[in-house]
C-alpha positions as CSV (number, residue, x, y, z in Angstrom):
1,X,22.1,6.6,31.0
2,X,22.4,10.8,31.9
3,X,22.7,11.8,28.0
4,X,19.0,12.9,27.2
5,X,18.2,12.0,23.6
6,X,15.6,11.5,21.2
7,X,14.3,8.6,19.2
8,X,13.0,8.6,15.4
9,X,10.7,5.3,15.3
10,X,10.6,4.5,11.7
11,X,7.3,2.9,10.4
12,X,6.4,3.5,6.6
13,X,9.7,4.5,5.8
14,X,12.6,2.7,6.2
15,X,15.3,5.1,4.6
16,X,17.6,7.9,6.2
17,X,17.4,10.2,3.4
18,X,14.8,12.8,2.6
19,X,13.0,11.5,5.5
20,X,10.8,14.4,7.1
21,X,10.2,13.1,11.1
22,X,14.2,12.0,10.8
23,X,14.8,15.3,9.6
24,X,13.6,17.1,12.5
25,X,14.9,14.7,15.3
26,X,18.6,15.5,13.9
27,X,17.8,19.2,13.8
28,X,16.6,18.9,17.4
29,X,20.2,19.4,18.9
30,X,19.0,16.4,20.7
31,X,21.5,13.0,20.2
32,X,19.1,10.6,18.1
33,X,18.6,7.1,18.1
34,X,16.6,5.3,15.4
35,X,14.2,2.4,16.2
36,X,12.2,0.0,14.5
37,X,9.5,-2.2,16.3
38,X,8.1,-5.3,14.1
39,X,4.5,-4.9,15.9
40,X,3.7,-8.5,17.2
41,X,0.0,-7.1,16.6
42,X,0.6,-6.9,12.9
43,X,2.6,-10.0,12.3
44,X,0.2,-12.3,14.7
45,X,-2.5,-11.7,12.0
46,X,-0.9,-13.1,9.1
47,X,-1.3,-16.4,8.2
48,X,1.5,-16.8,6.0
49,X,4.3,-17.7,8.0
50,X,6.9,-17.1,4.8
51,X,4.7,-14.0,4.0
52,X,6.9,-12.0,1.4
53,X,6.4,-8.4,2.9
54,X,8.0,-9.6,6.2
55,X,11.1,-11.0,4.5
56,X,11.1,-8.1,2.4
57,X,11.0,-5.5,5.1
58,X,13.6,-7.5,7.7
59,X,16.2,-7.1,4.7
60,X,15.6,-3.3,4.3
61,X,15.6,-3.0,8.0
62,X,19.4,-5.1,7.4
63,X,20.7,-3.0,5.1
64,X,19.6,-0.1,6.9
65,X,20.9,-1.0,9.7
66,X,24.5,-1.9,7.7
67,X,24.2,2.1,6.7
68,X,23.5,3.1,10.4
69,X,26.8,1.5,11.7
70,X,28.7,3.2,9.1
71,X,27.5,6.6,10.4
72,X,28.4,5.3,14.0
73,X,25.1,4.8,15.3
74,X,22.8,1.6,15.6
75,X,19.0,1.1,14.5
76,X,17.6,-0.7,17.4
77,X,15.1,-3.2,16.3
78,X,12.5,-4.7,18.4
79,X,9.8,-7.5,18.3
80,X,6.7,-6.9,20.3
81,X,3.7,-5.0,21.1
82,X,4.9,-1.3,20.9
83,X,3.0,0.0,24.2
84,X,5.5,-2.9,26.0
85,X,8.7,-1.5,24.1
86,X,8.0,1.8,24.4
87,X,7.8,1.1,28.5
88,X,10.7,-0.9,28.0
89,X,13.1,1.5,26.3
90,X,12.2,4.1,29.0
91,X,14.0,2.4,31.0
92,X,17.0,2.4,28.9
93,X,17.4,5.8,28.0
94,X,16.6,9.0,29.0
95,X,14.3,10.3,26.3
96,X,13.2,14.1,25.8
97,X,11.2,13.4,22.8
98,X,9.8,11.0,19.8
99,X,9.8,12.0,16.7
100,X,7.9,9.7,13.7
101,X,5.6,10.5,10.7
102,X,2.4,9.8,10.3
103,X,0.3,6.9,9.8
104,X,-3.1,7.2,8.2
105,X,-4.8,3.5,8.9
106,X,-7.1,3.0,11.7
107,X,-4.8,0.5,13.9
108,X,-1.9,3.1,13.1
109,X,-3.7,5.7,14.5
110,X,-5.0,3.8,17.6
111,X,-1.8,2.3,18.4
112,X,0.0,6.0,17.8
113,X,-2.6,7.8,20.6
114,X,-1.6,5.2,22.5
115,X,1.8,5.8,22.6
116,X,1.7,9.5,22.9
117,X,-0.4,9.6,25.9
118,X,1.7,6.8,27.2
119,X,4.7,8.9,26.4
120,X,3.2,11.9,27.7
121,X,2.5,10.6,31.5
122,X,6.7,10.8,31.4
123,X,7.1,13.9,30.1
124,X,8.6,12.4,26.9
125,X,6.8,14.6,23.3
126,X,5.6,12.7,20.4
127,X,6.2,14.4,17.4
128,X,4.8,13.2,13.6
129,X,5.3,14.4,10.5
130,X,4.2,14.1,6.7
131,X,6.2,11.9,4.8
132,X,4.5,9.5,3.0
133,X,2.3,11.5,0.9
134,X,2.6,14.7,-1.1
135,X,-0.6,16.2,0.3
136,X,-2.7,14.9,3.1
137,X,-6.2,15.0,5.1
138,X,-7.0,18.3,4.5
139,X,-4.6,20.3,2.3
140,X,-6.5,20.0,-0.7
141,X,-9.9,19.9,-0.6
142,X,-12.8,22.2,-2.5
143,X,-13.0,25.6,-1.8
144,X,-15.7,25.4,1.1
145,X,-13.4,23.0,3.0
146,X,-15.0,19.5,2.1
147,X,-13.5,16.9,1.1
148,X,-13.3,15.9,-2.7
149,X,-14.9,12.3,-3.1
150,X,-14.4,12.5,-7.0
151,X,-10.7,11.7,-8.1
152,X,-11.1,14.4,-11.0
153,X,-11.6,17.9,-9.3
154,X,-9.3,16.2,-6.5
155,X,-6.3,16.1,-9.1
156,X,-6.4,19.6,-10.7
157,X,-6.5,21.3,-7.4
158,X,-4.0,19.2,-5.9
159,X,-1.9,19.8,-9.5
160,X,-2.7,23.7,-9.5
161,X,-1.1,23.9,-5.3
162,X,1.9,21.6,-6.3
163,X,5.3,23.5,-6.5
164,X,8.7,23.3,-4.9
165,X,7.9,23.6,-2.0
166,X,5.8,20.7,-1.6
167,X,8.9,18.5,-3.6
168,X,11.5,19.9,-1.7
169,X,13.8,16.9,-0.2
170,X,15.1,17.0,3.4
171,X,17.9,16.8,3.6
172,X,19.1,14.8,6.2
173,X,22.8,14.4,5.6
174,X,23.5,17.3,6.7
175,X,22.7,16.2,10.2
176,X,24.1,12.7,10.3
177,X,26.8,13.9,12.9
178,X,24.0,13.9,15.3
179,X,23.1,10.5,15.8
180,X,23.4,9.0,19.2
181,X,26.7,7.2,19.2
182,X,27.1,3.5,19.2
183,X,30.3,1.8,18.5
184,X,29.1,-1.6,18.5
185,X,25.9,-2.8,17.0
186,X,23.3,-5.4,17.9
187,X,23.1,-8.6,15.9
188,X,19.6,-7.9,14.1
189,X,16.8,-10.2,15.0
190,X,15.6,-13.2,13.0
191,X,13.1,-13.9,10.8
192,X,12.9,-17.3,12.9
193,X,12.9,-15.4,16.5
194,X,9.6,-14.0,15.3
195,X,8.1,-17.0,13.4
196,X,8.8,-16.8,10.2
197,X,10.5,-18.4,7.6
198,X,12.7,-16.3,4.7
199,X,11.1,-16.7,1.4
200,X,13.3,-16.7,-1.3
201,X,12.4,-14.3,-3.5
202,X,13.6,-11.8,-5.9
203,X,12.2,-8.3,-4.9
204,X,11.6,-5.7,-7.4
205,X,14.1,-2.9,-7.7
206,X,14.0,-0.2,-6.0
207,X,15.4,2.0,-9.1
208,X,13.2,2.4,-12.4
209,X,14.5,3.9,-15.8
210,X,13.3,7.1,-17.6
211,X,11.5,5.3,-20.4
212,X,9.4,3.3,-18.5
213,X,7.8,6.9,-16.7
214,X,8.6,8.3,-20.4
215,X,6.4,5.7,-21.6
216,X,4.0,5.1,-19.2
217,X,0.9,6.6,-20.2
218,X,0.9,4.5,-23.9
219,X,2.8,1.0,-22.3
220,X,1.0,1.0,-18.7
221,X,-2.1,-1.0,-19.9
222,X,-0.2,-4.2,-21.3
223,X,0.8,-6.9,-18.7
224,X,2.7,-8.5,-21.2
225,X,5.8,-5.9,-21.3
226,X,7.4,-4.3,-18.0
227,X,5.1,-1.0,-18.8
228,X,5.1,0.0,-15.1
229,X,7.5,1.1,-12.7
230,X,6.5,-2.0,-9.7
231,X,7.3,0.4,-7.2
232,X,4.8,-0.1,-5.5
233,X,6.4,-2.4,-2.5
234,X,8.8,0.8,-1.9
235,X,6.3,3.3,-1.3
236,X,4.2,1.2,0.3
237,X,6.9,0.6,3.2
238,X,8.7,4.0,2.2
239,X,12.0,2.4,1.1
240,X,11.8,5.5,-2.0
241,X,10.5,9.0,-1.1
242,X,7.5,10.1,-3.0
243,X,8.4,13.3,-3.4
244,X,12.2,12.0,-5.2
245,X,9.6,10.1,-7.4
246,X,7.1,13.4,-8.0
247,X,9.9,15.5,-8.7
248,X,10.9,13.2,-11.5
249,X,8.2,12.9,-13.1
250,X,6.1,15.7,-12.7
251,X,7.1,16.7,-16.3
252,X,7.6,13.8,-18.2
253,X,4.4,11.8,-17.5
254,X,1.5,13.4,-16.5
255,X,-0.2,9.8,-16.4
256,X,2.3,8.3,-13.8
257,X,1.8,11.6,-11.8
258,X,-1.3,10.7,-11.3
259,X,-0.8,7.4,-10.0
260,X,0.8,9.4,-7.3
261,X,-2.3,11.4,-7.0
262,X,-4.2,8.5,-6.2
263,X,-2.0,7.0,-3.8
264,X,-2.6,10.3,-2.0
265,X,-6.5,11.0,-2.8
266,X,-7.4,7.1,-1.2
267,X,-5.1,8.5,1.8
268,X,-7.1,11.6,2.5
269,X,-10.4,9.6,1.6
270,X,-9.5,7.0,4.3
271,X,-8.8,10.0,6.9
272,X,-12.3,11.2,6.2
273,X,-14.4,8.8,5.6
274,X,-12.6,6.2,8.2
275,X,-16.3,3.8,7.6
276,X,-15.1,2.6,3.9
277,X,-12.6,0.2,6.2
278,X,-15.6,-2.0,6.9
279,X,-18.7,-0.9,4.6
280,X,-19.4,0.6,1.5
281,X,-18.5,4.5,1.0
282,X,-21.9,4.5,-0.6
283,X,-23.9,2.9,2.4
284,X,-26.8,1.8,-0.2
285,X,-24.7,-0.3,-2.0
286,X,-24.2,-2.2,1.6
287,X,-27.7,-3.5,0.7
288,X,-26.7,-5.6,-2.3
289,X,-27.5,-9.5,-1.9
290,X,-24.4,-11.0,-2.9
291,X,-24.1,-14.3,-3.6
292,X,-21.2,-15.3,-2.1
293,X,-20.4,-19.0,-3.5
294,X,-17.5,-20.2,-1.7
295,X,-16.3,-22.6,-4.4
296,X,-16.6,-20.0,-6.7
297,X,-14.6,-17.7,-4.8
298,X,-12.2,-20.8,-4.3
299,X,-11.8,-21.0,-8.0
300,X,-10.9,-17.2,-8.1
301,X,-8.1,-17.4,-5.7
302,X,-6.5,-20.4,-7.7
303,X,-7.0,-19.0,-11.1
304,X,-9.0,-21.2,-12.1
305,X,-12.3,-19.2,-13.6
306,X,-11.9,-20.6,-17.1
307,X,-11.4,-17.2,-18.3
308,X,-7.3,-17.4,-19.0
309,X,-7.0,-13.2,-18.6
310,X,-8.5,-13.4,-14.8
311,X,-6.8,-16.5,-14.0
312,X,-3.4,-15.4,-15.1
313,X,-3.4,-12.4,-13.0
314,X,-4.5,-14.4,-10.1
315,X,-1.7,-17.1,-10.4
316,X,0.5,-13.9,-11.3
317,X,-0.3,-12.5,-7.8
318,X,-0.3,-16.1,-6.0
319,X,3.1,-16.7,-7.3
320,X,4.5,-13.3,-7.3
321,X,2.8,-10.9,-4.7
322,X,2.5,-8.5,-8.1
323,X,-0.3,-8.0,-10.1
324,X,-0.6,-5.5,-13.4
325,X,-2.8,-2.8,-12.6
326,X,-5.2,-2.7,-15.5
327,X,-5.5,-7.4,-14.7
328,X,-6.4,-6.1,-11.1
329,X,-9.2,-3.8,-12.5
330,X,-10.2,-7.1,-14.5
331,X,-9.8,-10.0,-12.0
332,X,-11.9,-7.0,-9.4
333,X,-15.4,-6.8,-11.5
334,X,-15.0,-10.4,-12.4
335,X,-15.2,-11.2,-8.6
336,X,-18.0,-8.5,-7.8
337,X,-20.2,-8.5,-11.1
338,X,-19.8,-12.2,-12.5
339,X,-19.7,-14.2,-9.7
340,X,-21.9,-11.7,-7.4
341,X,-19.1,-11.8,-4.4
342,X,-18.6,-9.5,-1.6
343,X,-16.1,-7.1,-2.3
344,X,-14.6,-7.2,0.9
345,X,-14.0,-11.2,0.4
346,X,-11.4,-10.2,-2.6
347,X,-10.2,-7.3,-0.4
348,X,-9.1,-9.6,2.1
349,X,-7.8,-11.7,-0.4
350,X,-5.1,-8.8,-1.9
351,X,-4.3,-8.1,1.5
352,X,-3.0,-11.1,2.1
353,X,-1.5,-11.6,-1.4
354,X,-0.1,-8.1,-2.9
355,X,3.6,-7.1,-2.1
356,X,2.7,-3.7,-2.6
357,X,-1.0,-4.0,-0.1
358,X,-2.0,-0.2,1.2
359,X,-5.1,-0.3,3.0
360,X,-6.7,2.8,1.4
361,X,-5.8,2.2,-2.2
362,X,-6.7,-1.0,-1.6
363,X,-9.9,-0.2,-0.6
364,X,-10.2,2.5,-3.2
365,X,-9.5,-0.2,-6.0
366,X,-11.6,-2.8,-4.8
367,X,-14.7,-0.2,-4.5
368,X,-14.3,1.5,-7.0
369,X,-14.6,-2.4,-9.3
370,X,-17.9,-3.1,-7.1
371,X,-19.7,0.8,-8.0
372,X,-19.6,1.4,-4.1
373,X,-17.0,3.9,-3.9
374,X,-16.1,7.1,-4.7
375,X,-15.3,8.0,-8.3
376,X,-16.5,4.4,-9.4
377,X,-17.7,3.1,-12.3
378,X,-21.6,3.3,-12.4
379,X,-22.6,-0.8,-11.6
380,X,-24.0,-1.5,-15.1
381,X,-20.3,-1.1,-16.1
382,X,-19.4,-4.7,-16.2
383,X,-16.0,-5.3,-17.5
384,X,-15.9,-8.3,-20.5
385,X,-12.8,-10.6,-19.8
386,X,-13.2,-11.4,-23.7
387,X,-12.9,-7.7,-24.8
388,X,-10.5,-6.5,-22.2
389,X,-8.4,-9.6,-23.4
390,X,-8.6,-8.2,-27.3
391,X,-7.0,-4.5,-25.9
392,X,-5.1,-5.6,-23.7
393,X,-3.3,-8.8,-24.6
394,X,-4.3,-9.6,-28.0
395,X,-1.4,-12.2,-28.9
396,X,-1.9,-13.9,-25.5
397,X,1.6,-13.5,-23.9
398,X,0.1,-13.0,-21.0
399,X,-1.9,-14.9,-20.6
400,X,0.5,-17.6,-22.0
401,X,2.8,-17.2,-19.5
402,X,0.7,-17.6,-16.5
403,X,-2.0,-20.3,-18.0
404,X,0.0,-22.2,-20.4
405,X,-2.9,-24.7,-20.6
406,X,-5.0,-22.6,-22.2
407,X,-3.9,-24.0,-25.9
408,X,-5.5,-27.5,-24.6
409,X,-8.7,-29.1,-24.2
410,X,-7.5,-29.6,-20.3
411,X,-7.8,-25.7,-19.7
412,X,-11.0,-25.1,-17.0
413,X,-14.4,-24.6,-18.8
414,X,-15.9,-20.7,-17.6
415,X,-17.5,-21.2,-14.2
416,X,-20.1,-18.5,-15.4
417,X,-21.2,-17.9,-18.4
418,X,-20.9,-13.7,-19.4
419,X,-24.3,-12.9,-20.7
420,X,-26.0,-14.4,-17.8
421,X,-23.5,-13.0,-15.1
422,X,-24.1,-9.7,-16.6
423,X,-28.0,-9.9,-16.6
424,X,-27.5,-11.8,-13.1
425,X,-25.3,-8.4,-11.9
426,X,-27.8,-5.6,-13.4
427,X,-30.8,-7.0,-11.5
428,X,-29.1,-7.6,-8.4
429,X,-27.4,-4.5,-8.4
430,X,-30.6,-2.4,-9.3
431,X,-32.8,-4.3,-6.7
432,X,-30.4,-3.6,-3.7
433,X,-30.1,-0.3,-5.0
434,X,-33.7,0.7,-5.2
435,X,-34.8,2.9,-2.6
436,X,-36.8,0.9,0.3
């Protein structure tokens, strides 16, 4: 293999259009060939052997690769421990240079200076680009260069910098004639070569209508009524390009902008602060003496609480890998403040669960419910199931839908009762928070 060429690994964003690091591998006036790798490291961990996310992202990666062949080129998709492929396809080609965008979670960022120096000992670059995020690590950040830890001030300088540029789309068909050439393509792997079985499963669209973003900001807070956009899963595993999304928005709802915003403050948070992954952002909050009940906790998982607004979201997410935003905010305190359980035990939990799981909004969420993170709700904040049920889902359709036994005298009794969970909360909380 003489032809020198370069390779566009694609990671978090498995699309050919208005992709940045793909953008600048075809204007390299290098031949490119695009690769995925489903990292053996990554899939080894889950336990779920018909996990959604992994049926989800082989059938992108198909129909991707249907799109490749018609431009005359291949993706070539491999299964593995990316240090091993990337020593592997060195011997295959004769690569000048690697082009990819950037990751922002800790194994991404180990596994990626891995590679590079790896790449580097053969004279091969490793170049990444910003693609999954509007603005990143530090491009916004207060005016004497630290980082913003409250969402706020965050927003109305990241707002104020915003404009064209920044939305701009790259515009990779122009470049399409550049792909390495490859009449015939390989037959994609399996689902069952790697271990897993397809789930059969009905993935949200990738495509949302104008009302819904129109409106968002007065329907969002409802989980009985498609209200939000359940993009989520898309721009988790970049399937949509967030700036597409920001440019359509940006001035028709404010309020779904800024669900962008956080997507993008929890990434530069996570860049910063790397020690949220395993502690507290607020380390004194690391001193709280949970209880940590395991049946209790069991309860939670199965929606079974005997209070019908956090189990429905919980069955919601067991059956669907979805959960409404405003029921994850609920189901979230309910674990932390009622039952007095380690945040990073429903953390783990999501992770598993939630189509749309992002490390560092996960983390953001599930800190933010628990008072130990940045921008969260001060501790004695303890969201009532009762009330939030009144505002949010005051005919019970819900509800209804996910705990239809709630109309019967079968229905679970409450595991905890509210006043004394609160009470229970307040003095935990403020002991483990007093200064030693």
């Amino acid at each position: 293999m003489n032809t020198e060429i370069a390779i566009f690994w694609h990671r978090r964003d498995i699309r050919n259009t208005d992709n940045a690091g793909l953008y600048h591998a075809l204007k390299s006036g290098l031949p490119v060939l695009p690769l995925f790798i489903f990292d053996k490291n990554i899939l080894d961990k889950l336990e779920d052997k018909e996990d959604k996310r992994v049926t989800f992202i082989h059938e992108q990666i198909a129909e991707l690769k249907v799109e490749y062949h018609q431009l005359g080129t291949d993706i070539q998709v491999e299964y593995g421990d990316p240090m091993s492929i990337w020593q592997n396809i060195d011997k295959q080609y004769k690569i000048k240079k690697v082009f990819t965008n950037h990751d922002y979670e800790p194994y991404a960022n180990e596994r990626d200076g891995q590679v590079q120096k790896l790449l580097a000992t053969k004279g091969i670059d490793f170049l990444t680009f910003k693609d999954q995020c509007i603005f990143e690590k530090d491009e916004v950040t207060k005016d004497d260069g630290k980082p913003y830890t409250v969402f706020t001030p965050y927003s109305k300088k990241w707002k104020a910098k915003l404009n064209d540029y920044y939305l701009k789309a790259y515009p990779t068909e122009k470049y399409f004639q550049n792909f390495y050439k490859i009449p015939n393509p390989q037959t994609l792997i399996s689902l069952e070569q790697m271990g897993f079985t397809k789930c059969d499963f009905e993935f949200p669209s990738k495509q949302t209508t104008l009302a819904i973003i129109k409106n968002y900001a007065d329907d969002r807070n409802f989980p009985a009524i498609i209200g939000t956009s359940r993009l989520g899963v898309h721009f988790r595993f970049g399937t949509i390009s967030i700036r597409e999304k920001a440019r359509k928005c940006k001035d028709i709802s404010e309020t779904f902008l800024n669900e962008l915003i956080w997507r993008d403050f929890y990434m530069m948070i996570l860049h910063h602060f790397p020690h949220v992954v395993k502690g507290a952002f607020r380390p004194e909050y690391d001193r709280i003496k949970w209880v940590n009940n395991e049946q209790d906790f069991k309860n939670w998982c199965n929606g079974k609480t005997g209070y019908p607004i956090v189990d429905a979201g919980m069955r919601e997410l067991n059956a669907t890998g979805f959960m409404h935003n405003r029921v994850r905010m609920i189901v979230a305190s309910f674990l932390t403040k009622h039952l007095l359980i380690d945040w990073r035990w429903g953390e783990t939990y999501f992770a598993q669960k939630l189509l749309d799981f992002d490390l560092s909004a996960n983390n953001g969420g599930w800190q933010w419910a628990a008072g130990s993170g940045t921008d969260a709700a001060p501790y004695f904040r303890v969201f009532n199931p009762t009330l939030q049920t009144e505002k949010f889902d005051k005919k019970g359709e819900y509800i209804k839908k996910w705990v239809p036994e709630v109309l019967f005298s079968t229905y679970t009794k409450p595991i905890v009762n509210h006043e004394f969970a609160r009470k229970r909360c307040l003095e935990v909380y403020k002991a483990g928070l007093v200064k030693e």
